[in-house]
C-alpha positions as CSV (number, residue, x, y, z in Angstrom):
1,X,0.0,0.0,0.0
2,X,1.1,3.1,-0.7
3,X,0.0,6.4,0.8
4,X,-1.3,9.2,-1.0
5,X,0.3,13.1,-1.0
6,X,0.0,15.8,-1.7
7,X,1.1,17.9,-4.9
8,X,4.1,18.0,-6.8
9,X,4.8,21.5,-5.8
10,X,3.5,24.9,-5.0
11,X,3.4,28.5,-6.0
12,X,3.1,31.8,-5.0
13,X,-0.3,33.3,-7.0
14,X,-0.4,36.5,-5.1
15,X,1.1,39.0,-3.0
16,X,-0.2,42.0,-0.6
17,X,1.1,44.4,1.9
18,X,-0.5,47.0,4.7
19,X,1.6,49.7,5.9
20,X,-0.4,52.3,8.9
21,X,-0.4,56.1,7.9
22,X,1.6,57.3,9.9
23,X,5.1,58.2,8.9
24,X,8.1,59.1,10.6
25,X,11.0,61.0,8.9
26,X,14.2,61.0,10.7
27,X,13.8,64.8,11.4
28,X,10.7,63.8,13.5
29,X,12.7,61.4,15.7
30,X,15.6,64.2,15.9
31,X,12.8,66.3,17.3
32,X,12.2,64.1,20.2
33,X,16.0,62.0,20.7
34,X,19.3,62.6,20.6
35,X,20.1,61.4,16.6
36,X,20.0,63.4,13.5
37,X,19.1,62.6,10.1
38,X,22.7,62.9,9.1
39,X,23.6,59.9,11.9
40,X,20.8,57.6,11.4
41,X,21.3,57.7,7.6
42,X,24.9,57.3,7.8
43,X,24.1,54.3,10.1
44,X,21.0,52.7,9.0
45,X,20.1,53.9,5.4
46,X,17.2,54.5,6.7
47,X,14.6,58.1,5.5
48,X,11.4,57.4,7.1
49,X,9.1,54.4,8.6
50,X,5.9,53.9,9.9
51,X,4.5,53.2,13.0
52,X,1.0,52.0,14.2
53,X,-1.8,53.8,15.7
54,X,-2.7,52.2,18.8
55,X,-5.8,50.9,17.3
56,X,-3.9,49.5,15.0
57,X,-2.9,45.6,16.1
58,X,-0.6,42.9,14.8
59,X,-3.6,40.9,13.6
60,X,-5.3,43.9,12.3
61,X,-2.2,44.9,9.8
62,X,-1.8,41.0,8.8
63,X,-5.4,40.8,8.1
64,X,-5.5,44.2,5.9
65,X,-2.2,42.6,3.8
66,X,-3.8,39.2,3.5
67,X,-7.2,40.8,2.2
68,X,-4.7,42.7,-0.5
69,X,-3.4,39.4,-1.3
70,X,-6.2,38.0,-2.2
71,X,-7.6,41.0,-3.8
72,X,-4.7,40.3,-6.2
73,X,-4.3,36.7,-6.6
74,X,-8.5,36.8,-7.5
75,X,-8.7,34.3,-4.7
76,X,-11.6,32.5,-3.2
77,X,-10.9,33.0,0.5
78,X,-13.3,29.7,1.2
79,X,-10.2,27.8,-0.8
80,X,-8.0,29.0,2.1
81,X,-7.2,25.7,4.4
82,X,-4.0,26.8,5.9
83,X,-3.1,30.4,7.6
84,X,0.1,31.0,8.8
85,X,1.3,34.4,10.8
86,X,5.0,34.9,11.4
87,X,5.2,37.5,14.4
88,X,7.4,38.1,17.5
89,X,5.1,40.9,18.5
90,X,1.4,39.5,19.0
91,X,-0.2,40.9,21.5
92,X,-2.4,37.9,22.5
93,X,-0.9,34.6,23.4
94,X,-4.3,33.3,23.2
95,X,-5.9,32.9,20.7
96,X,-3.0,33.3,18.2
97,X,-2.7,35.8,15.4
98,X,-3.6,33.7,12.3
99,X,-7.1,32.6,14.2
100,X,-7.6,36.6,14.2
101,X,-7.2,37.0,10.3
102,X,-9.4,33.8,9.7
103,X,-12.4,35.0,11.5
104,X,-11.4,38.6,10.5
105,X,-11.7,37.3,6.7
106,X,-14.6,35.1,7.5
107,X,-12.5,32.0,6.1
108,X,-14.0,28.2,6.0
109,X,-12.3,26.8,9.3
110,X,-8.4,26.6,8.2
111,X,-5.8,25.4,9.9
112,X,-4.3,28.2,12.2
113,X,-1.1,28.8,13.4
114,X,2.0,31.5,14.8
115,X,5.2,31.1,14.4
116,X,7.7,33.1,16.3
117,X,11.3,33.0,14.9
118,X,11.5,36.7,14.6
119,X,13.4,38.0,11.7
120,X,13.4,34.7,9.3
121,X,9.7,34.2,10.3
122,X,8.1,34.8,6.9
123,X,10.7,32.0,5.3
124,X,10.0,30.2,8.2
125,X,6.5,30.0,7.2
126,X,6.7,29.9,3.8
127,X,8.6,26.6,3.9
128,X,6.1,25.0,6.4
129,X,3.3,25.7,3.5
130,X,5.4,25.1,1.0
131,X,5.8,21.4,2.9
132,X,2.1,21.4,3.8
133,X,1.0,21.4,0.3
134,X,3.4,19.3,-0.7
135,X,2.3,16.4,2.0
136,X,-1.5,16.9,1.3
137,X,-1.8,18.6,4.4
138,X,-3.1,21.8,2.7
139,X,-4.0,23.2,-1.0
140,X,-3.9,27.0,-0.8
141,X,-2.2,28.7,2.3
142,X,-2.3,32.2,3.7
143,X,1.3,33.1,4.7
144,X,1.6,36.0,6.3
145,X,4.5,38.1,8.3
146,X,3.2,41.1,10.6
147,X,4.7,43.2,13.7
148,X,4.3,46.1,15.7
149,X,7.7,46.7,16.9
150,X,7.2,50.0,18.0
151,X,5.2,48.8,21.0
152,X,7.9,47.1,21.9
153,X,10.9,50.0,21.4
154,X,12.8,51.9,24.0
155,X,12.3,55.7,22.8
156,X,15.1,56.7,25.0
157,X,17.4,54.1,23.1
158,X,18.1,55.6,19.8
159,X,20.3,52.6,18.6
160,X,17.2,51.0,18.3
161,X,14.4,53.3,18.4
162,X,15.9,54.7,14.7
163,X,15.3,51.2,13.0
164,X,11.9,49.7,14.6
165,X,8.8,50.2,12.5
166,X,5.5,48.7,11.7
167,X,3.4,46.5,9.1
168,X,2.5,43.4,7.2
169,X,3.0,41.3,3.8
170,X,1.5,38.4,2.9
171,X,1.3,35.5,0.1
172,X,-1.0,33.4,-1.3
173,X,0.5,30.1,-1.7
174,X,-1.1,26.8,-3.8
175,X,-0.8,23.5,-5.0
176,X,0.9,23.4,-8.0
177,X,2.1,21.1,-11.6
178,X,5.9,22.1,-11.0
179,X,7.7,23.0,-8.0
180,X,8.1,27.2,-8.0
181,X,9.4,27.5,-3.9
182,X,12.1,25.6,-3.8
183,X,13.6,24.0,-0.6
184,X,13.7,26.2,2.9
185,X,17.5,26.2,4.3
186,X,16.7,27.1,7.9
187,X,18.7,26.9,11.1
188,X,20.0,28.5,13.9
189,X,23.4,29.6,15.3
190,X,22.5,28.7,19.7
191,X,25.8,31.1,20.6
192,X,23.8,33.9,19.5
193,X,20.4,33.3,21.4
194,X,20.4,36.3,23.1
195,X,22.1,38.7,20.3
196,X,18.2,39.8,19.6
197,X,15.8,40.1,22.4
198,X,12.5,41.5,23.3
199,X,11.5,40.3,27.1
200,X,12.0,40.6,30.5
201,X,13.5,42.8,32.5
202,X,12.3,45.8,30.2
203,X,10.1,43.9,27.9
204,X,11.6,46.4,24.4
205,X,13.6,45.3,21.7
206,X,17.2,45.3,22.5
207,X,20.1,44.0,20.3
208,X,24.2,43.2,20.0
209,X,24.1,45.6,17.0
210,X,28.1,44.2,16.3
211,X,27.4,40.8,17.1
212,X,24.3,40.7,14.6
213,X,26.0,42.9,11.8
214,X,29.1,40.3,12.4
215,X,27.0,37.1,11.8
216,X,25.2,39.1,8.7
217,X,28.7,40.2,6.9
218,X,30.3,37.0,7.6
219,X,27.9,34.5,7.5
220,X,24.0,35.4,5.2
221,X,25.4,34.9,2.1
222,X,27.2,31.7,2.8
223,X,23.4,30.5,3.5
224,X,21.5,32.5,0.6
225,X,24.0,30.2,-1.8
226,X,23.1,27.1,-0.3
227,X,19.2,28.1,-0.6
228,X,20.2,29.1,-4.4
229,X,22.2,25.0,-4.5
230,X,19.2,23.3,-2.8
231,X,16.9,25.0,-5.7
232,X,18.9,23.3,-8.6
233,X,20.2,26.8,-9.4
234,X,22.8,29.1,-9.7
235,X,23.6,33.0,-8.5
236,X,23.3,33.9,-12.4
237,X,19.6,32.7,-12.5
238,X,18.5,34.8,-9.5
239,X,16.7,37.8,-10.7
240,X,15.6,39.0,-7.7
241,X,16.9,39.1,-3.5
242,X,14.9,40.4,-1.1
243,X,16.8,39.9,2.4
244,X,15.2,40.6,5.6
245,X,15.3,44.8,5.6
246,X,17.4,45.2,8.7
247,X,19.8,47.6,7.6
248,X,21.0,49.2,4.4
249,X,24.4,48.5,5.6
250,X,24.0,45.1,6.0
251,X,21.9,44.6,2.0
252,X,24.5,46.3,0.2
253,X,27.1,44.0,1.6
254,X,25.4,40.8,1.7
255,X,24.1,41.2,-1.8
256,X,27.7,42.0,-2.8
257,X,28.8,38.8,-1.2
258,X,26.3,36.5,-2.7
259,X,27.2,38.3,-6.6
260,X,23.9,39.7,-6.6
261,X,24.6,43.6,-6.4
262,X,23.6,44.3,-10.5
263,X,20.6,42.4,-10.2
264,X,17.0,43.7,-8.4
265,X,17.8,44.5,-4.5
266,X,15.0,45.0,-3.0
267,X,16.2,48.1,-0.3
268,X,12.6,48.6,0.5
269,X,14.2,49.5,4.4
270,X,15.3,53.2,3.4
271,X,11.3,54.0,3.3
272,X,9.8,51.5,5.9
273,X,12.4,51.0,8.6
274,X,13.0,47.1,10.2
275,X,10.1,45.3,10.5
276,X,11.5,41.8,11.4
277,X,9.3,39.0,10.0
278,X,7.0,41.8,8.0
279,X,10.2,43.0,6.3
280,X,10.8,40.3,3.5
281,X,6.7,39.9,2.2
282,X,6.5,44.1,2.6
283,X,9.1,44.9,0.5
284,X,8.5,42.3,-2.2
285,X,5.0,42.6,-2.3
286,X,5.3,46.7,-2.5
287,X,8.2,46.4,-5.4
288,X,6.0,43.9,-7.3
289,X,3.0,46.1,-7.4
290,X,5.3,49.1,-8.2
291,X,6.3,46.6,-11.1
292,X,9.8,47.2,-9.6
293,X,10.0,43.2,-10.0
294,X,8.9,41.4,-12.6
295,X,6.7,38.2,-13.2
296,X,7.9,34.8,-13.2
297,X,11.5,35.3,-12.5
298,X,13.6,33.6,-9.6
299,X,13.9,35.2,-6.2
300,X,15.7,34.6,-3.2
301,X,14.3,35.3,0.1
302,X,16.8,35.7,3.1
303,X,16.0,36.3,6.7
304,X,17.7,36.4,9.7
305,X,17.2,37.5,13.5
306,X,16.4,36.8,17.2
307,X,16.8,33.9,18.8
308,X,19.2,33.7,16.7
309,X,17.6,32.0,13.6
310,X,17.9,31.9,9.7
311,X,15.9,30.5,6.7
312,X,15.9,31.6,2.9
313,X,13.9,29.7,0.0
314,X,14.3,30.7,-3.9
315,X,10.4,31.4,-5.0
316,X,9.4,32.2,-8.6
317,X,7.6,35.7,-8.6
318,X,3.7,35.2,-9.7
319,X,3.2,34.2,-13.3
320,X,1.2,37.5,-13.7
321,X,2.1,41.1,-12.9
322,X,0.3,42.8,-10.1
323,X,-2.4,44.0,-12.8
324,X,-2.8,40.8,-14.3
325,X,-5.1,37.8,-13.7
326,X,-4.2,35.2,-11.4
327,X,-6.8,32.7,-10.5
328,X,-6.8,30.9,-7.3
């Protein structure tokens, strides 16, 4: 006897993002902290970001960018079986995040679950739907990374408060003929557990801002190749690297490393700031729909963060532009 799977692969159909209102300029934080515009630029690459209203939740933000996603994917969300919310920042520890966006969307009882490896969270998830579909588990997925980091930022700690920002990005992931993510490399490096924290005793995002840009420089690109090996493929098919948007200082570099520096860099951080596990899906999603990145072309996604984890995939980009078709 021989049991039955799933499909032979899956695909990304459609993408979406939420961003709140309000936006930050480095001036405004200059107004209110010792930095300037000149420093944090110099430091960060960063020119604005946004930050949540306080009505505005974790589950609230993922929810807005999954309803984009399948706004653009033209997707039935009764075909959604499997939700997934990468987050560090939920406010509820009960129920979880991704139970919010179903009943939020009114979806057909899916499968519900967090996951909470901070920065690599979205490839974190991606690769668990990716394997999902792939086992029978599941036939279209909701993956979706969302944070509020700002309710979780020392204001008085300007080596942090100049990066932390908030929103969401999500894909819409199905079963597919041909195999378009290709294999999650994850792992984690344990000597660095405590390099990125948010907990006890002041419950705010704190880092080891050397020993983080250290591991980045030295060791991300080393794990982007392998992603691009495990996908059958080599640096000169990747079209497209979107790494988690922690620094511009650390994308420049790492894209360098990994050969990638003429092709598209997403650097979607110098406008929205670090949002950990919403940075990856943000910044693709909002260069897709800006037709910054094109249909149908290999991408490699690369996060890393607290706790100290890392993951990266290579995806192909939807078949269709953002103002094309796509049927679920």
């Amino acid at each position: 006897m021989r049991l039955r799977t799933g499909s032979p692969g899956a695909e990304i159909v459609g993408m979406g993002h939420f961003q709140p209102e309000r936006s930050v300029s480095n001036d405004d934080l200059a107004a209110v902290m010792d930095t300037s515009d000149e420093w944090i630029r110099r430091r960060t690459g960063i020119l604005t970001r946004h930050l949540a209203s306080e009505a505005e939740t974790v589950a609230s933000m993922a929810t807005a960018a999954a309803r984009h996603a399948l706004e653009t994917a033209a997707c039935d969300p009764r075909d959604i079986d499997l939700v997934i919310v990468a987050t560090t920042t939920a406010e509820e520890r009960s129920p979880n995040t991704a139970g919010r966006v179903a009943a939020g969307l009114d979806l057909a009882g899916p499968a519900v679950l967090d996951i909470n490896t901070a920065c690599s969270g979205f490839e974190y998830a991606l690769g668990l739907a990716d394997q999902s579909i792939r086992s029978g588990s599941a036939s279209a997925a909701l993956v979706i990374g969302s944070e509020k980091l700002s309710a979780f930022t020392d204001r008085n700690d300007r080596s942090t408060a100049v990066l932390t920002a908030d929103g969401a990005g999500a894909a819409i992931v199905r079963a597919s003929d041909e195999a378009r993510i290709g294999p999650v490399v994850w792992g984690s490096e344990p000597s660095l557990v405590d390099a990125v924290v948010i907990g006890p005793p002041s419950n705010t995002f704190r880092q080891s801002g050397r020993d983080v840009f250290r591991w980045a420089i030295g060791k991300a690109a080393g794990h982007g190749q392998r992603a691009i090996a495990a996908a059958g493929m080599t640096t000169d098919d990747i079209a497209v690297l979107a790494c988690h948007q922690a620094n511009l200082r650390i994308i420049e570099p790492v894209a360098e490393a990994l050969g990638l520096s003429t092709k598209i860099v997403v650097t979607d951080v110098t406008e929205s700031g670090n949002t950990s596990a919403a940075s990856v899906p943000l910044g693709l999603s909002k260069w897709w729909h800006l037709g910054k990145i094109p249909p149908d072309v290999p991408a490699l996604l690369l996060g890393f963060g607290g706790g100290f984890t890392f993951a990266g995939q290579v995806v192909m980009t939807p078949r269709k532009s953002s103002q094309g078709e796509t049927v679920c």
